[in-house]
N, C-alpha and C positions, 0 to 999 in steps of 0.2 A: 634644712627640712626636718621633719617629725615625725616619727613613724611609730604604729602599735603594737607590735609583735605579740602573736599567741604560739609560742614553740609547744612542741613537744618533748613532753618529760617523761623518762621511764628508767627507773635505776639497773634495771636490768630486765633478762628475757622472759622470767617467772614470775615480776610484780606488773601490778595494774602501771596503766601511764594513768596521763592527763593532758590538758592544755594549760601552760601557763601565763600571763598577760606582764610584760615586757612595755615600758615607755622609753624609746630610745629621741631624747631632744638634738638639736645642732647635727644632723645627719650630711656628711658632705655627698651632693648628689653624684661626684667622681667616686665615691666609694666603692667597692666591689661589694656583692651580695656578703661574702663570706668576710671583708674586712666589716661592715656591719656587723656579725656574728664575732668577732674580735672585742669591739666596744664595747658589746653588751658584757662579755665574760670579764673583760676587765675591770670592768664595773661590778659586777657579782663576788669578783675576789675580793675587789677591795672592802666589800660590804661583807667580807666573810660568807659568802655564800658559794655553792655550787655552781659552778659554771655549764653551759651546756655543752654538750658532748657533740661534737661533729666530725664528720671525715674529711681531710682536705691530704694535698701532697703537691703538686707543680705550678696549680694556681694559674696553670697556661692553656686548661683546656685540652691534656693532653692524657692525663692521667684515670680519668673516667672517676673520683673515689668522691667525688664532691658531691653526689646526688643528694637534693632533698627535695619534699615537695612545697609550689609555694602558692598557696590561696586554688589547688588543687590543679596545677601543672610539673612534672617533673621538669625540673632546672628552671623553673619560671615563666612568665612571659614572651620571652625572646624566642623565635625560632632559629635553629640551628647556634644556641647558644649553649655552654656547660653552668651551671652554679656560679663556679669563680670567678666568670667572665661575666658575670650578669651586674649591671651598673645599679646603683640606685638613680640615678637618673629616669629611669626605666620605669618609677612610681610615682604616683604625687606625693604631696606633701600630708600628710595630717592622714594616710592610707594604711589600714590595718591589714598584714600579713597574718596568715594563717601556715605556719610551718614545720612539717610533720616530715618522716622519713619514709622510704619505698615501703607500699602497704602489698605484702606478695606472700603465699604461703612458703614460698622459697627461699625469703628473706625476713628470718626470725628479726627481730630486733634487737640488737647487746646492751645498746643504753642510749638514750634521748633521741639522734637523729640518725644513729650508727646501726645499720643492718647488716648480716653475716654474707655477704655475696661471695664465699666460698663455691656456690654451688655451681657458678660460672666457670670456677675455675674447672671445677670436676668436669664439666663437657667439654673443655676445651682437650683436657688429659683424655678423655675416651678417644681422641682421634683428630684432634684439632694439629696435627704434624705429619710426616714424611720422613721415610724409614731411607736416608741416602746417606752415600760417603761426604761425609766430612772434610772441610780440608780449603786452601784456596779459595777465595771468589772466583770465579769461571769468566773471561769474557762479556761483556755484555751481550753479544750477537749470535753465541755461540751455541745457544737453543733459540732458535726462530719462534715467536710467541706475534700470533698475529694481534696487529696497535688496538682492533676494538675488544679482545681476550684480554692482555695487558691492563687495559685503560678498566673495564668492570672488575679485573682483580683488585687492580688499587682502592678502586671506590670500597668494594668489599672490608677491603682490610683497614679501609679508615676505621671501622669500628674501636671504640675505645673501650665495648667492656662495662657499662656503668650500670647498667640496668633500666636507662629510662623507659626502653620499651617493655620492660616486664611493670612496671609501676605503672606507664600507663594504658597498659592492656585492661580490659573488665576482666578477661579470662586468668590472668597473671600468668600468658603465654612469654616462653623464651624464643619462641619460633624466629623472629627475625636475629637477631644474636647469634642463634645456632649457626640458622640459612648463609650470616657473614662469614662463619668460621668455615664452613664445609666450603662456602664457594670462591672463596682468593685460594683458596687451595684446587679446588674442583675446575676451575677455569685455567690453570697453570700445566704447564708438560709434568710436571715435576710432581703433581698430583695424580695423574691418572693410577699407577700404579693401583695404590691403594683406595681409591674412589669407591666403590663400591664399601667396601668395611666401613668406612673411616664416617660416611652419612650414617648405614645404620648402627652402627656404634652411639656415634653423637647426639641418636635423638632417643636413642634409647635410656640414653644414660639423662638425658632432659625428661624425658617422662617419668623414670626415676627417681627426681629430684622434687616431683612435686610439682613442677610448672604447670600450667592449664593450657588446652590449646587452642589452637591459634583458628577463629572464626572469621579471617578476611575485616577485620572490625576497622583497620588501620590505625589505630590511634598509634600504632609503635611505629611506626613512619613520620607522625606529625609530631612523635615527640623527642624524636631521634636528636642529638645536636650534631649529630655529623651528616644527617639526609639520607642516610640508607634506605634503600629503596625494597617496595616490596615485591619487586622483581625477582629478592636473588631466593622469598619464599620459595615462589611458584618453581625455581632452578632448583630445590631442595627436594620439594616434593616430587620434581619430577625424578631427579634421582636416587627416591627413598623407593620409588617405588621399583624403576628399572635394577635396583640393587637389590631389591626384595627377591625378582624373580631370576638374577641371573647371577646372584652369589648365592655358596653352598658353602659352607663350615666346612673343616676338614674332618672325614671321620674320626671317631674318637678310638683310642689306643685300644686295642687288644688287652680285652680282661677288666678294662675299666666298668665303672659301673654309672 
């Protein structure tokens, strides 16, 4: 098969982009999204030219760094698909791709389809952990965790981290991402301790960051590739709020200012 590609070119964070128009011939339809973005570059070397700049790393679906957008979906077509995993098959033939990277105030752009998704990382470090002894795995049985608490943590912590629900929110909300991190912990024994902090920390440090919020729009649900649900929002906000009024800071030192 044939394909048109219009990537996105940008040498870095400070210059203008553009769209540039790519003919990629003999396209094998088992290709992976990102093994097509191979082709092309090899192609572009060989022609002495600039190759385009993309993020990739496990190519399993596992790794969340593959995000790009494609004819205006994050990770493409597929539902509950990643980049990596996305077939060409999944196109016709002789089908122009339009393919740019996460468009998010929070996600400057470094060069071509590569955005800075640091700013994930920083919410996760406000409070995305649990202050316990270290040491041994524990038993399996040895904290009683009731099977439908368990079975919504896991779903929670499928989260990979990639941003597609920031890319395709209108708002350029992180609210679901957060909502996963606060709640596989927030649903666990081993979270309650710090529950209260650890939400308003996390969303503080998201509205800090630039994200936009979150208006029930769902599009970060439909474009999830893991299927996170926007359940574990509404679990968010409920606990932003019941932490709002029953945590208190500790006073601050004597003499401090």
């Amino acid at each position: 098969m044939r394909v048109l590609l219009h990537v996105w070119r940008q040498a870095g964070p400070q210059q203008p982009g553009r769209f540039e128009r790519y003919e990629v011939p003999d396209v094998s339809e088992h290709m992976s999204f990102l093994e097509l973005l191979d082709v092309l570059n090899e192609r572009l070397v060989a022609e002495g030219r600039e190759p385009v700049a993309f993020e990739h790393d496990c190519r399993e679906g596992i790794c969340g760094s593959c995000g790009v957008v494609i004819n205006g979906d994050p990770h493409g077509p597929v539902d509950r698909v990643t980049a990596c995993q996305l077939h060409m098959r999944s196109f016709r033939d002789g089908q122009e791709l339009w393919i740019e990277p996460w468009r998010a105030r929070a996600f400057p752009v470094l060069k071509d389809l590569v955005v800075d998704r640091s700013a994930l990382d920083r919410v996760i470090q406000a409070g995305g952990y649990i202050s316990v002894r270290t040491g041994s795995a524990p038993d399996a049985n040895a904290v009683p965790v009731p099977k439908l608490s368990a079975d919504s943590a896991m779903d929670a912590a499928a989260c990979i981290g990639c941003g597609a629900c920031v890319a395709a929110c209108p708002n350029g909300s992180a609210m679901l991402f957060t909502a996963a991190k606060v709640a596989h912990l927030a649903l666990l024994p081993q979270g309650q301790p710090e529950r209260s902090e650890r939400v308003l920390a996390m969303v503080d440090r998201m509205d800090g960051e630039g994200f936009g919020g979150c208006t029930n729009h769902g599009a970060c649900e439909a474009a999830c590739p893991k299927g996170i649900s926007l359940d574990f929002i509404a679990l968010l906000n409920r606990d932003l709020v019941r932490g709002a009024l029953a945590y208190r800071p500790p006073p601050a030192e004597a003499g401090a200012i």
